[in-house]
Structure formats: structure tokens, C-alpha cells
C-alpha positions in Angstrom: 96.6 118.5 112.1 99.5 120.5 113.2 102.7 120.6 111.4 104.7 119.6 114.1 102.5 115.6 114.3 102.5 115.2 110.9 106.5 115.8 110.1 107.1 114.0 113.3 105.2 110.8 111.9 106.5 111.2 108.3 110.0 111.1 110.2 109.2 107.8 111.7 107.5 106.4 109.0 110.3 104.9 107.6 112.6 103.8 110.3 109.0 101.4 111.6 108.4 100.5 107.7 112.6 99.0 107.9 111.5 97.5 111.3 108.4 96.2 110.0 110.5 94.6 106.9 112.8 92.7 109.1 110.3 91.7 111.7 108.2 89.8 109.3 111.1 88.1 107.8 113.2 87.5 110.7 110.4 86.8 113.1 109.1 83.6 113.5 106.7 83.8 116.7 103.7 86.5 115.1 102.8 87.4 119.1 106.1 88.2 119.9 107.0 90.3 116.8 104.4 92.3 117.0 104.9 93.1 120.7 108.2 94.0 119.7 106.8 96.8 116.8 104.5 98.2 118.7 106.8 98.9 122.1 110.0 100.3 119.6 106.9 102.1 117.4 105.8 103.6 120.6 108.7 104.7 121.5 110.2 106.0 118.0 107.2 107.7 117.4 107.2 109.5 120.7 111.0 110.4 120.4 110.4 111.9 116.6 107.4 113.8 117.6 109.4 115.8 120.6 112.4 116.1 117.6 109.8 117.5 115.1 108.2 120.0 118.0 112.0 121.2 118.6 112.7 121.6 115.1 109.3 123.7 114.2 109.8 125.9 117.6 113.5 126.5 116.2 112.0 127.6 113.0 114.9 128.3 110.1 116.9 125.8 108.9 116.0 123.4 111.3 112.7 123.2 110.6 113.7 123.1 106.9 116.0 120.5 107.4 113.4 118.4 109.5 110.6 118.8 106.9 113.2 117.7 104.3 114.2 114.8 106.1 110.3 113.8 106.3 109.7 113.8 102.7 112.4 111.7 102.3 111.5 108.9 104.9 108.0 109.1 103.1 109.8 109.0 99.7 111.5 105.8 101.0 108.3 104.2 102.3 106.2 104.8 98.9 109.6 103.6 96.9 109.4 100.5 99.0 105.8 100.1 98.0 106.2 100.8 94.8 108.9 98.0 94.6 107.3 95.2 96.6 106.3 92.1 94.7 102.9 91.0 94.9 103.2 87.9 96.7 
């Protein structure tokens, strides 16, 4: 795998974990709730992957910054886990 797809869905991993969160509490139709992930995780994900390709191409500080900023979104997502309540 390239760098460039993996920071790009570490960046959106927790932006969709946040949506997902809200979407299963707010969400009362299942159907439509997940229609509604999947279109804003379609385009999220496309909209970080072309951010993360900018940021590895600029090389430097951006790409540092970018990587950085992916480790924490992942760092969020595995806190989140890590504090969830078995239910």
C-alpha cells in the first residue's frame, strides 16, 4: 500500500467513526442512516485521499504535518474503542 491511501484513510478514519457515533444514536430509520454514511464516507474519503496525495507530493512539513494529523485521528478512533461500554 502506498503511503499516500493509507494516511489519507487514517485521516478519515475519525471524522466517519464521529459520523458513525451520531448516526446510530440520532438515527432512527437503519436504511436511511446508512445511506447517509456511506454517500458522506464516499465523499470524505475521496476528498482526504486527494489532501493526503497533495501533502506527500509537497513532501516537508506538509507531509509531516499530514502524517501527524493521521495518527492522531487513529489515536482518537482506538481511544473511542478503548472507552466504549460493552453493551
Amino acid at each position: 500500500m502506498s503511503a499516500t491511501l493509507i494516511v489519507g484513510l487514517l485521516l478519515a478514519s475519525g471524522p466517519l467513526q464521529l459520523l458513525g457515533a451520531v448516526l446510530a444514536s440520532q438515527t432512527h430509520h437503519r436504511p436511511l442512516g446508512a445511506v447517509t454514511f456511506a454517500l458522506i464516507a464516499a465523499v470524505l474519503i475521496i476528498v482526504l485521499l486527494r489532501i493526503a496525495s497533495r501533502c506527500e507530493e509537497q513532501g516537508g512539513r506538509l507531509r509531516l504535518l499530514c502524517r501527524l494529523m493521521s495518527a492522531l485521528s487513529l489515536g482518537s478512533v482506538l481511544l473511542q474503542l478503548l472507552l466504549a461500554s460493552p453493551s
